[in-house]
N, C-alpha and C positions, 0 to 999 in steps of 0.2 A: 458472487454477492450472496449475502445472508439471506435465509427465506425470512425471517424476522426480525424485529428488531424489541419484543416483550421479553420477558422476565421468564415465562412459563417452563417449567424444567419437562422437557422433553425426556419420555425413557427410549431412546434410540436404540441401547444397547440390546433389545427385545424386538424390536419394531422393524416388520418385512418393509414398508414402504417409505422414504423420506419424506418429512412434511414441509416439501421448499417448493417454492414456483421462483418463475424469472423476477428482476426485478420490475418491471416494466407491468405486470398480470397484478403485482402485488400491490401496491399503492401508487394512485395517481399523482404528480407532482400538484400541489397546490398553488407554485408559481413558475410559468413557463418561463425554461430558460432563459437568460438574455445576450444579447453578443455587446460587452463593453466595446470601449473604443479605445484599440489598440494603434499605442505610442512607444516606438521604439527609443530607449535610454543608450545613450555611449559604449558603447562596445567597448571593455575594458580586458587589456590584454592579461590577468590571471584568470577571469574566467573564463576565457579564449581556450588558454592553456590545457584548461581542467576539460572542457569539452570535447575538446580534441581528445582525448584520454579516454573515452569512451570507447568501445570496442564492441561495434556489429555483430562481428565472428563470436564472440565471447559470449553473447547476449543469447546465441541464436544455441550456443551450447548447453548455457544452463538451462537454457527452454526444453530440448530436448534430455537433460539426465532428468528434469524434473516429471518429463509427460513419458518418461520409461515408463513409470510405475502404473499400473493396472487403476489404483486410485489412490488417492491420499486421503481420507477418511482419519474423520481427527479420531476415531477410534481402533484402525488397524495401524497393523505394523507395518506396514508401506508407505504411511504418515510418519510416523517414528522415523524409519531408516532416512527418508525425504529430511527430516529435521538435521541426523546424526553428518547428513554427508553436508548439509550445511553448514551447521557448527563448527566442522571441522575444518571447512573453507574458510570460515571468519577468523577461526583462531589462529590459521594457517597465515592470515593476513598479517594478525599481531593484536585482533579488539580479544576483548575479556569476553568470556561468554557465562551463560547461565540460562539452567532451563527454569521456567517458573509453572509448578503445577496446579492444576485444579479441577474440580468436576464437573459435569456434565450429567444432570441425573444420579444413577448408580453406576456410570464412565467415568475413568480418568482421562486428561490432555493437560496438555502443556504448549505453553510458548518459550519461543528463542529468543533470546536477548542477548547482544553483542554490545558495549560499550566501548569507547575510544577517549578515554580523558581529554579537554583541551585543556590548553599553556597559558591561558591566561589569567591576568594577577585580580586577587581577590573575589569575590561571589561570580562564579559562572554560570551563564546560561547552559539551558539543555537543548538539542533540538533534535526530533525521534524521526524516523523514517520507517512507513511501516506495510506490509502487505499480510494478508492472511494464506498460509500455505496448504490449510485444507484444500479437497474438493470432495463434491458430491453427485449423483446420480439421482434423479429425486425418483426415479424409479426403486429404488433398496441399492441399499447397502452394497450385498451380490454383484450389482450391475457394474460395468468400465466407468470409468471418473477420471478421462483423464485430463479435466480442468485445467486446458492448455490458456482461454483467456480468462477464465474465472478459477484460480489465477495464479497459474502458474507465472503468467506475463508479467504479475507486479512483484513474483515472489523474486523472481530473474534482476528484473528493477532494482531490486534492495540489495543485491548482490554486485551488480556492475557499478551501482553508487558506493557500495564500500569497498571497489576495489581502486575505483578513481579516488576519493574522499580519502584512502590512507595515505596516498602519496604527500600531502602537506601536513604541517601542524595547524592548527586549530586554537582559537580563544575560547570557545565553549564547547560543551560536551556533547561526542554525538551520539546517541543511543540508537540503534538499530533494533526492529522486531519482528519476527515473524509470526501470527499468532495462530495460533490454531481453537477450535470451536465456532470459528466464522460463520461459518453455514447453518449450525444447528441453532445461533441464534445471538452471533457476538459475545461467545461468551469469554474465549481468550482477552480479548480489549476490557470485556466488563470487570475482570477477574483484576487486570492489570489496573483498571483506572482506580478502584476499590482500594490497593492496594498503594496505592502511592503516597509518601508522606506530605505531611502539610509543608515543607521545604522543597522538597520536588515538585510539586504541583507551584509554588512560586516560580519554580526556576523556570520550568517547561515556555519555550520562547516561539516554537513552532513544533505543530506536527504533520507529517507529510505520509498520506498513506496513500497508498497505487494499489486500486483494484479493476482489472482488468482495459489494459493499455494497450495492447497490440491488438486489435480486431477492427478493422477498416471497412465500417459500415454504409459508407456515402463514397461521393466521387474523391471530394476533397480531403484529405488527411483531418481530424480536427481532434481538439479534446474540450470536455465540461469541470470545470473547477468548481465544485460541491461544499459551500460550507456554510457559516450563522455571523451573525450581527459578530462574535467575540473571532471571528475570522476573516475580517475587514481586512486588514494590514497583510496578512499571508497572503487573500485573493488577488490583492494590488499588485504586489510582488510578482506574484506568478505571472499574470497577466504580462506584466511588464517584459517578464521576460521572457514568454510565447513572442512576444512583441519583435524581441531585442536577438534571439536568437533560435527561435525558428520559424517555419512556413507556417503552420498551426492555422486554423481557423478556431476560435477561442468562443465557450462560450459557457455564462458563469448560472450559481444554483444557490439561493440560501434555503433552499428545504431539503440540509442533513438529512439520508434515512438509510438504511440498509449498509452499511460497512462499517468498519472499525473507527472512521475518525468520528462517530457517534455517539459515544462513550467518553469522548475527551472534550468535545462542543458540549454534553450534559453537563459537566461537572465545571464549563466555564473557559476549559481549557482554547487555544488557538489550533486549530485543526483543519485540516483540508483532505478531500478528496479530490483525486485527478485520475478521470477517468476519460476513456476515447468517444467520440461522439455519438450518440443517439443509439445508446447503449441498447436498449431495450428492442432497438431492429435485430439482436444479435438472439435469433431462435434455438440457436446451439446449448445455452448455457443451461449446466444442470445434466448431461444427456450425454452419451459417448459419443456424441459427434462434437464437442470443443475437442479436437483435436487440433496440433500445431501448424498441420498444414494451412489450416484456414486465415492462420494471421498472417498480420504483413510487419515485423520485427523493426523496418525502417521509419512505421508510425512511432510504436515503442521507442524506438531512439531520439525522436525529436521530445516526446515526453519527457523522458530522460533529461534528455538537455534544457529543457524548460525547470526543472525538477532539482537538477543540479546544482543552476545559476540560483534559486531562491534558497538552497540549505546553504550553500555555501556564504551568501548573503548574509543571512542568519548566525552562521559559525563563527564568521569574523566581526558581528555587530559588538561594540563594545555596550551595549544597553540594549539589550531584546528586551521590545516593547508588544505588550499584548496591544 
């Protein structure tokens, strides 16, 4: 998670110590969560299909090539390589890639972006899926970072949904991202939302961002679905299908702060976070102890599979509705 969520251009590229806390130390939720009342819908045998497609083993692979790296610092080169071996996964898949760069003070980064055209006739929707593949050490730079649930977990996430998601055709378009300047202060997402035309910003029909999904903080498995009044219709969705296809204990958030879909709720867009529950119990993050050992991958998987069922939703909607 992002130490901030202001505008202030940080000079990192100078600077011995990070200036990031947990999220939890950082701003108080001004409304406590709530647990909706989960209603399971019809079990429909394509989304069956797709779920079943998911792969534990696969999951638990990208988590570790990801927490190889010493850190992903959206400003070294172990961030970079972290992106290059990604890209080349996605492209490997068949989606179109593209780095999109921008600065960071007197730093450069870049985000990943993977598109997948859909099939269907006349104006299509968009619908994004997105994790931030930095990490950081809020001790300096210097120190291990290897942001195994902050987040490497959701970067893993964006990866096993575009390796299920390519297997069918699609009505609307999926865009894929991974963004980097997360930590120093959203600035990958900010750079990105900036940058979108007035037709894309119509199109965009859901955004689906995963930060930090695998760390099992209570007895029960659960996740919190984070997002604003113009992300009504995505948290219902979701919800439904925590409901509908997994064990989840579910529980929602309209006070947007600290991650990437906060950049796309400013500008109006439909945006969500889904994160694991009672996040802020998770004392690791930030520190070289988010190491991968600490998670439990099979929370991450029912995510997923909640995460799935609502893009997929979305993909085949012939009128995605904000």
């Amino acid at each position: 998670m992002s130490a901030m969520t202001d505008t202030t251009t940080p000079q990192l590229e100078t600077a011995a110590v990070e200036h990031t806390c947990r999220r939890g130390q950082r701003q108080r939720r001004r409304y406590a969560p709530e647990r909706p009342a989960l209603v399971a819908a019809e079990r429909d045998d394509a989304t069956a299909q797709l779920i079943s497609r998911l792969s534990l083993d696969r999951y638990v692979r990208s988590l570790a090539a990801l927490t190889a790296y010493p850190t992903r610092h959206s400003f070294g080169f172990e961030f970079r390589a972290a992106m290059s071996a990604a890209q080349n996964e996605l492209d490997g898949l068949g989606y179109t890639s593209r780095r999109e760069p921008f600065v960071i003070g007197r730093g450069a980064c870049e985000n990943l972006i993977a598109e997948r055209a859909g099939t269907g006739p006349g104006e299509r929707g968009i619908v994004i899926v997105t994790a931030h593949l930095d990490s950081v050490n809020q001790g300096g730079r210097e120190l291990p970072a290897p942001g195994a649930d902050d987040n490497a977990s959701g970067c893993a996430g964006v990866l096993e949904l575009a390796r299920v998601l390519v297997t069918e055709e699609w009505r609307n378009d999926l865009c894929l991202i991974l963004f980097g300047g997360e930590e120093q202060g959203l600035y990958g997402s900010l750079a990105h939302v900036a940058g979108l035309s007035r037709t894309d910003r119509g199109r965009i029909a859901a955004v689906l961002n995963m930060d930090m999904i695998a760390r099992r903080n209570g007895t029960a498995p659960g996740v919190m679905i984070e997002g604003a009044a113009v992300s009504h219709r995505l948290i219902d969705q979701l919800v439904t299908a925590a409901a509908t296809w997994t064990g989840l204990e579910v529980t929602t958030s309209l006070n947007p702060y600290a991650s990437d879909h906060v950049p796309f709720i400013d500008a109006g867009l439909p945006a969500v976070l889904t994160i694991e529950a009672n996040d802020t119990a998770n004392t690791d993050v930030h520190t070289d102890g988010d190491a991968a050992a600490k998670l439990d991958p099979a929370l991450a998987m029912e995510i997923l599979a909640m995460n799935l069922a609502a893009t997929a939703a979305n993909l085949t909607s012939e009128r995605p509705e904000q």
